[in-house]
HTML snippet that shows the backbone in 3Dmol.js (N, CA, C, O; Angstrom):
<script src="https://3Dmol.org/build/3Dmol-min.js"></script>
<div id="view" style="width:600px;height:400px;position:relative"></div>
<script>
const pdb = `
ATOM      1  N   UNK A   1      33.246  22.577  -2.722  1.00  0.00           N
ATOM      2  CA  UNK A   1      32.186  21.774  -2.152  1.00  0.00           C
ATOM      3  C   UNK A   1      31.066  22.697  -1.681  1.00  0.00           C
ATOM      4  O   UNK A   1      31.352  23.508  -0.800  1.00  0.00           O
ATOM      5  N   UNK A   2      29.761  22.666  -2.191  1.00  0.00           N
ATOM      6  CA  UNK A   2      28.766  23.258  -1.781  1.00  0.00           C
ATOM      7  C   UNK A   2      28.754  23.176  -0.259  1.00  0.00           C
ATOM      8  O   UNK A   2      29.210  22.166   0.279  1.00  0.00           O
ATOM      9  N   UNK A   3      28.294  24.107   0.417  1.00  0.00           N
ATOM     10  CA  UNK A   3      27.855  23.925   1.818  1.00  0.00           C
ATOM     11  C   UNK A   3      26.500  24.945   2.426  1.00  0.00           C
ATOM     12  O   UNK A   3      26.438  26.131   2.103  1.00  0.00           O
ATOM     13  N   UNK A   4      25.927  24.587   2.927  1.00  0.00           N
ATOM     14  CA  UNK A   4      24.649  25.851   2.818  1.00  0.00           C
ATOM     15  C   UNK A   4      25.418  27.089   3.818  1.00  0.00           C
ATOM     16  O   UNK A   4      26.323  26.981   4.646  1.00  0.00           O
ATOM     17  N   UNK A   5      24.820  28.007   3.460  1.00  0.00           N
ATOM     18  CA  UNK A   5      25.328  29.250   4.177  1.00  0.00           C
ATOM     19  C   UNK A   5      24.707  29.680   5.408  1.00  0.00           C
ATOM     20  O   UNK A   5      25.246  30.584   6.046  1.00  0.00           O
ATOM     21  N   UNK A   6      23.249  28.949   5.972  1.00  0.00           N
ATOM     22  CA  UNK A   6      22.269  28.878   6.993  1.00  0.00           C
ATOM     23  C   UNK A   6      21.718  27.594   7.088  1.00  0.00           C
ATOM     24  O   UNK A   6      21.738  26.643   6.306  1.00  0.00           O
ATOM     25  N   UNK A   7      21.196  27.757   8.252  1.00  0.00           N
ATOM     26  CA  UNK A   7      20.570  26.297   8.928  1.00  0.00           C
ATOM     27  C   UNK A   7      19.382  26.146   8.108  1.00  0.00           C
ATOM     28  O   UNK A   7      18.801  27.051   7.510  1.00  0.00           O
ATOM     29  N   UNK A   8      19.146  25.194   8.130  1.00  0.00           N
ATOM     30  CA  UNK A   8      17.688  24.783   7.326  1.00  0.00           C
ATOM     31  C   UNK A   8      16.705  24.817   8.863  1.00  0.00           C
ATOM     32  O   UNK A   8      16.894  24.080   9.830  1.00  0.00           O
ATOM     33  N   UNK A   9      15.250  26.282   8.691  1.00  0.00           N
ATOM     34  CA  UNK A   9      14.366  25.271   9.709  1.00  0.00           C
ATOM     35  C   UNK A   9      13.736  24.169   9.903  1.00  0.00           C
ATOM     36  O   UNK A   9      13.477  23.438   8.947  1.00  0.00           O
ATOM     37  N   UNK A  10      13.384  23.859  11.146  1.00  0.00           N
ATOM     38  CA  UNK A  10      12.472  22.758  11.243  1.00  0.00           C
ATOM     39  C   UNK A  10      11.299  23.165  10.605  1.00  0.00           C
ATOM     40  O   UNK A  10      10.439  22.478  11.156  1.00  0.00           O
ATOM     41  N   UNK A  11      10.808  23.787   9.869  1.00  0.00           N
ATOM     42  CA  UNK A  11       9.367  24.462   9.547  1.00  0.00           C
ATOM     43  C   UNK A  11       9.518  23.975   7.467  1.00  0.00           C
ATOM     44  O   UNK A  11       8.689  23.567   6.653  1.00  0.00           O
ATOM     45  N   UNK A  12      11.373  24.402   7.356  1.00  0.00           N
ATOM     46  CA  UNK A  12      11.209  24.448   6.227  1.00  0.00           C
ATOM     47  C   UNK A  12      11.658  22.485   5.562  1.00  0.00           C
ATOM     48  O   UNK A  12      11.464  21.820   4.545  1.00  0.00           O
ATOM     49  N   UNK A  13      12.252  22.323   6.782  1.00  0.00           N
ATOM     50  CA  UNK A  13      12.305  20.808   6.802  1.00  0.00           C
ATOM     51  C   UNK A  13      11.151  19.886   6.623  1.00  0.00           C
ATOM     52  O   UNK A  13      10.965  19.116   5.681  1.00  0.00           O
ATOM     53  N   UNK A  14      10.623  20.023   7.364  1.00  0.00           N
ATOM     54  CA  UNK A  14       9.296  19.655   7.687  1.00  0.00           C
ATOM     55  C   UNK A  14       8.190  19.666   6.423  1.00  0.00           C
ATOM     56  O   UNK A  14       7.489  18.703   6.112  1.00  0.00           O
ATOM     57  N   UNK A  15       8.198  21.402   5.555  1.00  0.00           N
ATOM     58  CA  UNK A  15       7.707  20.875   4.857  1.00  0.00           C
ATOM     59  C   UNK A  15       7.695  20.746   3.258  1.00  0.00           C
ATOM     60  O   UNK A  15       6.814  21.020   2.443  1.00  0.00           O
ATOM     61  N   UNK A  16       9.047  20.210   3.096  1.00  0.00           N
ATOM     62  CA  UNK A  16      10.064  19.244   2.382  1.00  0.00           C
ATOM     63  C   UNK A  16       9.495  18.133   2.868  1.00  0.00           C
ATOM     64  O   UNK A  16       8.880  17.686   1.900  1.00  0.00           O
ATOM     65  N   UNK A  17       9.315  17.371   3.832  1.00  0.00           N
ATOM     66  CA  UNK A  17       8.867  16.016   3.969  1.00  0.00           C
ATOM     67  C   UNK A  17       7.800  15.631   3.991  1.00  0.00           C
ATOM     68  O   UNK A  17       7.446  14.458   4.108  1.00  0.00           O
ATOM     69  N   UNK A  18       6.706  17.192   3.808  1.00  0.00           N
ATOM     70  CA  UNK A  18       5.107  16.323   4.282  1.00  0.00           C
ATOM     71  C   UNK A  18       4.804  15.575   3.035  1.00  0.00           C
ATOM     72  O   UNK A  18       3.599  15.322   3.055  1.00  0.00           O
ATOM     73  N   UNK A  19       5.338  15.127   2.002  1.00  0.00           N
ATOM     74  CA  UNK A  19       4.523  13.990   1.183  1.00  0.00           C
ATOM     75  C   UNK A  19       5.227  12.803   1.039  1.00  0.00           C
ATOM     76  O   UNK A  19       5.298  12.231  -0.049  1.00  0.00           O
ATOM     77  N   UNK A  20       5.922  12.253   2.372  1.00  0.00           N
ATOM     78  CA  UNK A  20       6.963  11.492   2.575  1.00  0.00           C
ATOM     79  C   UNK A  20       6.227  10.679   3.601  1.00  0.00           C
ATOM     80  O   UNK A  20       6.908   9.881   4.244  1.00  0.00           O
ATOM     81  N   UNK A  21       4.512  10.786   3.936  1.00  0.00           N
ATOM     82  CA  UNK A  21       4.211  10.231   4.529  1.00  0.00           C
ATOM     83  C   UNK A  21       3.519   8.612   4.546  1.00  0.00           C
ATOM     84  O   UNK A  21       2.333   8.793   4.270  1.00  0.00           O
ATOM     85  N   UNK A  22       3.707   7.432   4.708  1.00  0.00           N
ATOM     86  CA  UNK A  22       3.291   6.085   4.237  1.00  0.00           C
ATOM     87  C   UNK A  22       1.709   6.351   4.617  1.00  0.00           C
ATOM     88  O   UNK A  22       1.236   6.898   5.613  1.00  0.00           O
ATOM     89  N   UNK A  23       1.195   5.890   3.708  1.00  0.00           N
ATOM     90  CA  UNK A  23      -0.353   5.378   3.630  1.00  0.00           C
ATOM     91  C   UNK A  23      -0.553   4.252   4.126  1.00  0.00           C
ATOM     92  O   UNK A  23       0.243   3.321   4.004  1.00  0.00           O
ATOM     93  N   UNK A  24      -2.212   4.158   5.077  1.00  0.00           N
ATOM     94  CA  UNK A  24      -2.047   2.558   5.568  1.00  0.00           C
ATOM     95  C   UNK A  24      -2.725   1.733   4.296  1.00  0.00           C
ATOM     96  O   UNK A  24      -3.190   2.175   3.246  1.00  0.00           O
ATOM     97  N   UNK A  25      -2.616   0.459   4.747  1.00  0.00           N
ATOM     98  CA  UNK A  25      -2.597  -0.447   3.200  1.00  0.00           C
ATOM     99  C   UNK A  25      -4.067  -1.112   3.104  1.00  0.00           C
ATOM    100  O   UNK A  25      -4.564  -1.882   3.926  1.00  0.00           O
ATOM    101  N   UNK A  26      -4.679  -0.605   1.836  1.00  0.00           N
ATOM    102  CA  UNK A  26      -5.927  -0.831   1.752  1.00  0.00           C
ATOM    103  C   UNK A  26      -6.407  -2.090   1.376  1.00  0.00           C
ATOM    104  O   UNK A  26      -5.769  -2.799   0.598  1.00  0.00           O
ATOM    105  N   UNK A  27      -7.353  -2.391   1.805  1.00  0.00           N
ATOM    106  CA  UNK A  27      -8.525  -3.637   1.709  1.00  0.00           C
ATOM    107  C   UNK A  27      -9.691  -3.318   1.673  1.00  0.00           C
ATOM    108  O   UNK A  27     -10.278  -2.322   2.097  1.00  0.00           O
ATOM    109  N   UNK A  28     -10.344  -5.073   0.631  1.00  0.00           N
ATOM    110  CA  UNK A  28     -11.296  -5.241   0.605  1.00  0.00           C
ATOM    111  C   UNK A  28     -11.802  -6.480   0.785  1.00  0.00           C
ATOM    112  O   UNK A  28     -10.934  -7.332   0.974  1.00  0.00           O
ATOM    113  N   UNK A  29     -12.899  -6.855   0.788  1.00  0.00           N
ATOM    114  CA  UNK A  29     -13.319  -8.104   1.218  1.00  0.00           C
ATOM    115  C   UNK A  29     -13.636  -9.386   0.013  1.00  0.00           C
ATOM    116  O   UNK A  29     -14.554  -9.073  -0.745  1.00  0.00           O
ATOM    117  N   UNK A  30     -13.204 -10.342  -0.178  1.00  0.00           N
ATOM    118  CA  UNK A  30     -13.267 -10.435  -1.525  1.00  0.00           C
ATOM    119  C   UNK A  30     -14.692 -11.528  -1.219  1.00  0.00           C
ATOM    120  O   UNK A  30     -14.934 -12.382  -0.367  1.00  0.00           O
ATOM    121  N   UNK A  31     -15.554 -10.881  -2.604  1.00  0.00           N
ATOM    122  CA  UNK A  31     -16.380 -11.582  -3.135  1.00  0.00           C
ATOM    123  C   UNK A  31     -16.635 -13.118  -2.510  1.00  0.00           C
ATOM    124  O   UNK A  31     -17.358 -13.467  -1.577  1.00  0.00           O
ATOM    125  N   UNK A  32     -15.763 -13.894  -3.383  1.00  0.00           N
ATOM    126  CA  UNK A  32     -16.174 -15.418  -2.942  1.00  0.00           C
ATOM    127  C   UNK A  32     -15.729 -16.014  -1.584  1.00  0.00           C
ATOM    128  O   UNK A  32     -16.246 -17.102  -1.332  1.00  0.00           O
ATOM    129  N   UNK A  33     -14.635 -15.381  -0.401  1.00  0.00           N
ATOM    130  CA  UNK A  33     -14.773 -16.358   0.826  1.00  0.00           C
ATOM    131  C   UNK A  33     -14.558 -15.190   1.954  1.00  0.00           C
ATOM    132  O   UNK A  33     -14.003 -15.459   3.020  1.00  0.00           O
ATOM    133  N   UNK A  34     -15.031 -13.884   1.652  1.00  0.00           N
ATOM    134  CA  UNK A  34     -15.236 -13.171   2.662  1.00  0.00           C
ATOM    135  C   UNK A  34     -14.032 -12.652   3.153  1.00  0.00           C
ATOM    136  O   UNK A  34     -14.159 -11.722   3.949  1.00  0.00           O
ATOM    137  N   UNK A  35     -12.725 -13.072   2.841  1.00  0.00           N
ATOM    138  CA  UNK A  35     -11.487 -12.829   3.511  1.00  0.00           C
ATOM    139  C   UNK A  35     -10.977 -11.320   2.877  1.00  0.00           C
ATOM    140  O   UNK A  35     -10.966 -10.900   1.720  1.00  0.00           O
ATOM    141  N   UNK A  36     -10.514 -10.633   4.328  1.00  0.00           N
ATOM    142  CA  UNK A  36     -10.092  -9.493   3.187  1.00  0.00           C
ATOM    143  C   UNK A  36      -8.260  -9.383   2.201  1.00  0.00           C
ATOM    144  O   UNK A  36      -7.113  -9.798   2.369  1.00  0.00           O
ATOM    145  N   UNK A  37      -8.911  -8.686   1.359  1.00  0.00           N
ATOM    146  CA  UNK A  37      -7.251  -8.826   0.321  1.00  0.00           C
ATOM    147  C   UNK A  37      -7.008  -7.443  -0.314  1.00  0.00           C
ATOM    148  O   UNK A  37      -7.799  -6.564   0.027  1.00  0.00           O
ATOM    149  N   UNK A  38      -5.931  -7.080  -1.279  1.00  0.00           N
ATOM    150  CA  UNK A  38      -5.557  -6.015  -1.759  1.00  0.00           C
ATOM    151  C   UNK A  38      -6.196  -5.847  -2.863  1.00  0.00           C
ATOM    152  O   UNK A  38      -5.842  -6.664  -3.712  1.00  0.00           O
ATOM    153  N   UNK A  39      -7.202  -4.936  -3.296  1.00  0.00           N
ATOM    154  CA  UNK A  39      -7.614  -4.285  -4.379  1.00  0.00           C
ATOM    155  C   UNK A  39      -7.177  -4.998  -5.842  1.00  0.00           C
ATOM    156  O   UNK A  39      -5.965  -4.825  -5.973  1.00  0.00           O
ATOM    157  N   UNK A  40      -7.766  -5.786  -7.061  1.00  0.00           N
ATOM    158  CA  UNK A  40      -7.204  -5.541  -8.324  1.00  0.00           C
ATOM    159  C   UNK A  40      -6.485  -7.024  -8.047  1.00  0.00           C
ATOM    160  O   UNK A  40      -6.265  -7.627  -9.097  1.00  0.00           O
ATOM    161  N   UNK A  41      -6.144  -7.610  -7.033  1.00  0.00           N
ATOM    162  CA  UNK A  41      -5.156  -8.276  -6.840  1.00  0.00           C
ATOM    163  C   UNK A  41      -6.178 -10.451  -6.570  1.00  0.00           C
ATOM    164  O   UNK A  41      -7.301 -10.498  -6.068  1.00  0.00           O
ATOM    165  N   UNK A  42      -5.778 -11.177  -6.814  1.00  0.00           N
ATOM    166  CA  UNK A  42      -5.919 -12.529  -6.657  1.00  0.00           C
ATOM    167  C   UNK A  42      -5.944 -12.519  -5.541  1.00  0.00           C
ATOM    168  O   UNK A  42      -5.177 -11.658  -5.109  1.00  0.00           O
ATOM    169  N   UNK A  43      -6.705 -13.321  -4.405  1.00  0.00           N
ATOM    170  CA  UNK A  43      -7.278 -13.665  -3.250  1.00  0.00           C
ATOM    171  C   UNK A  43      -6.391 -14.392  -2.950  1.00  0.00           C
ATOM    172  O   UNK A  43      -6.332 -15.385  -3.674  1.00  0.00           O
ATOM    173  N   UNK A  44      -5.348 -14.312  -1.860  1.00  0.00           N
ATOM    174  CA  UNK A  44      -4.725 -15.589  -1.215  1.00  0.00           C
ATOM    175  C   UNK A  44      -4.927 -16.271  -0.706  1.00  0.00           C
ATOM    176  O   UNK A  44      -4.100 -17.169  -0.546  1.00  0.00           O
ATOM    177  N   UNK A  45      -6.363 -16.319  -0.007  1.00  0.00           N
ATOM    178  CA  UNK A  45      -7.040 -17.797   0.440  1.00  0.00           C
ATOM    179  C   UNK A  45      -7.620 -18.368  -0.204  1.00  0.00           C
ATOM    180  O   UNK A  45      -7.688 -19.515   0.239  1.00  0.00           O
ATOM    181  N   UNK A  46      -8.396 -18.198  -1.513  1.00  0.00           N
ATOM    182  CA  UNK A  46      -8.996 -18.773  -2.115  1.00  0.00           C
ATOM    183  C   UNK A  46      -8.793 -18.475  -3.977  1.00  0.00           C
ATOM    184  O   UNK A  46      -9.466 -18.436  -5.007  1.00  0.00           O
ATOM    185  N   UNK A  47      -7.838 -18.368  -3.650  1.00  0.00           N
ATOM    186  CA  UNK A  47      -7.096 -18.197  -5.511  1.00  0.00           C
ATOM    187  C   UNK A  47      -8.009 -17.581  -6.261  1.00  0.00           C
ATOM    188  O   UNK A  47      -7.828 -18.050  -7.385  1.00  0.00           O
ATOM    189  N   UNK A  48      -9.139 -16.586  -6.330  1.00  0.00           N
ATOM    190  CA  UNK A  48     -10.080 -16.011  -6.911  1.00  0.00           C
ATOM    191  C   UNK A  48     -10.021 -14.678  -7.501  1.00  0.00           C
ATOM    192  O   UNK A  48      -9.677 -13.715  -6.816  1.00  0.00           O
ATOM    193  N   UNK A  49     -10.259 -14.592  -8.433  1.00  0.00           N
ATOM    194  CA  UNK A  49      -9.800 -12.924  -9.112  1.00  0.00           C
ATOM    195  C   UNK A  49     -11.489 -12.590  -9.941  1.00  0.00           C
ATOM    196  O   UNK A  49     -11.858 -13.281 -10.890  1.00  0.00           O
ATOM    197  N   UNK A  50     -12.198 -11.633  -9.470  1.00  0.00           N
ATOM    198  CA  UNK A  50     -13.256 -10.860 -10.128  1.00  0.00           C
ATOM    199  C   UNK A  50     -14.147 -12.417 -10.407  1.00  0.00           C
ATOM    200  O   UNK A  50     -14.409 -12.752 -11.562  1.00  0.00           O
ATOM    201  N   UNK A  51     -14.451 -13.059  -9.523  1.00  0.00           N
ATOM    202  CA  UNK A  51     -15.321 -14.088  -9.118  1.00  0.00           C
ATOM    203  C   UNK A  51     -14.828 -15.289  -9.902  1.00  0.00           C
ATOM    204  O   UNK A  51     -15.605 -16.202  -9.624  1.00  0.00           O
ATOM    205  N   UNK A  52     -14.149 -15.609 -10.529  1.00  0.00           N
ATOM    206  CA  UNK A  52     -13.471 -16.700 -11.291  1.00  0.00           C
ATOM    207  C   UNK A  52     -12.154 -17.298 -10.413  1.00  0.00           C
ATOM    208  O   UNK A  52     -11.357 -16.717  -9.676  1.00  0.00           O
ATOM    209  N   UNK A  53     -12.277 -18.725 -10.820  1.00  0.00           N
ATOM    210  CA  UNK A  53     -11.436 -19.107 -10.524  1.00  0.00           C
ATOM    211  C   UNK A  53     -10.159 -19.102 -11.165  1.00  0.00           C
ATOM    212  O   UNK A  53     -10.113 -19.285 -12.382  1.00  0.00           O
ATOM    213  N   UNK A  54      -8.904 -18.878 -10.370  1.00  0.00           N
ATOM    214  CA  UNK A  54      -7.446 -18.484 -11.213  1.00  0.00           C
ATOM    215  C   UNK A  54      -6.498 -19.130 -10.976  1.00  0.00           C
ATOM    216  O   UNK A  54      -5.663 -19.544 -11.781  1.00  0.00           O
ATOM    217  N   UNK A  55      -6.542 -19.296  -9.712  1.00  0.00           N
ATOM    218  CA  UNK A  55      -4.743 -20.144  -9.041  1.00  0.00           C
ATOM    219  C   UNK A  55      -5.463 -21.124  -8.291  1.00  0.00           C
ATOM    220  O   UNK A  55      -6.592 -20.849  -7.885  1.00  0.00           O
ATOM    221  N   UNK A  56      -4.903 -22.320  -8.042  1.00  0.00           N
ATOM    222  CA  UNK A  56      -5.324 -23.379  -7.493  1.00  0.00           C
ATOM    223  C   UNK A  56      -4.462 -23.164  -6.288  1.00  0.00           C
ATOM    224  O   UNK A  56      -3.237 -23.051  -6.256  1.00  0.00           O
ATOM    225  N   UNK A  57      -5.425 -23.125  -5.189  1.00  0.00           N
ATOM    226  CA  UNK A  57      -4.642 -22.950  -3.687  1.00  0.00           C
ATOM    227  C   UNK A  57      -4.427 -24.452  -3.234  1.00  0.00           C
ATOM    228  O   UNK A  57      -5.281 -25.244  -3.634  1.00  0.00           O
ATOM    229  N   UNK A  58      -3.272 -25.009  -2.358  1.00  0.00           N
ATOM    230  CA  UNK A  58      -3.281 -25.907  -1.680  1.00  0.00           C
ATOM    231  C   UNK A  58      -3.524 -25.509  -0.613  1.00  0.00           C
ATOM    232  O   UNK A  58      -2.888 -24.490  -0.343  1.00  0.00           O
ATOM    233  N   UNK A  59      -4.445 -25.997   0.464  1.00  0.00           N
ATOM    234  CA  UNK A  59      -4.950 -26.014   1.863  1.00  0.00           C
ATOM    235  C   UNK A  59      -3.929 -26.532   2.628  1.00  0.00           C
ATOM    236  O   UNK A  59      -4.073 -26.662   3.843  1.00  0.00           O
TER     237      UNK A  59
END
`;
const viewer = $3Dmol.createViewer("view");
viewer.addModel(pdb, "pdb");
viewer.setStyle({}, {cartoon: {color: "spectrum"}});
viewer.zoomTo();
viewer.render();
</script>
């Protein structure tokens, strides 16, 4: 069974994990009702994708 032969530092731990960090989640404002939403993605208040209408929302 493998076992390490020394402690791992906190330095070398650390940076092993720096690209383990979450990004906050981006927005934009969409076009037709001002609400903001996720990039690329259909408007959930107003069913709208790149100014067209797509999904029929129920209110």
């Amino acid at each position: 069974m493998a076992v390490p032969k020394k402690k791992t530092s906190r330095s070398r731990r650390g940076s092993r994990r720096a690209h383990q960090a979450l990004s906050p989640v981006q927005t934009v404002t969409c076009s037709n009702c001002s609400e903001p939403k996720r990039p690329h993605r259909v408007c959930l208040s107003c069913g709208s994708y790149n100014e067209k209408q797509v999904v029929e929302v129920d209110l």
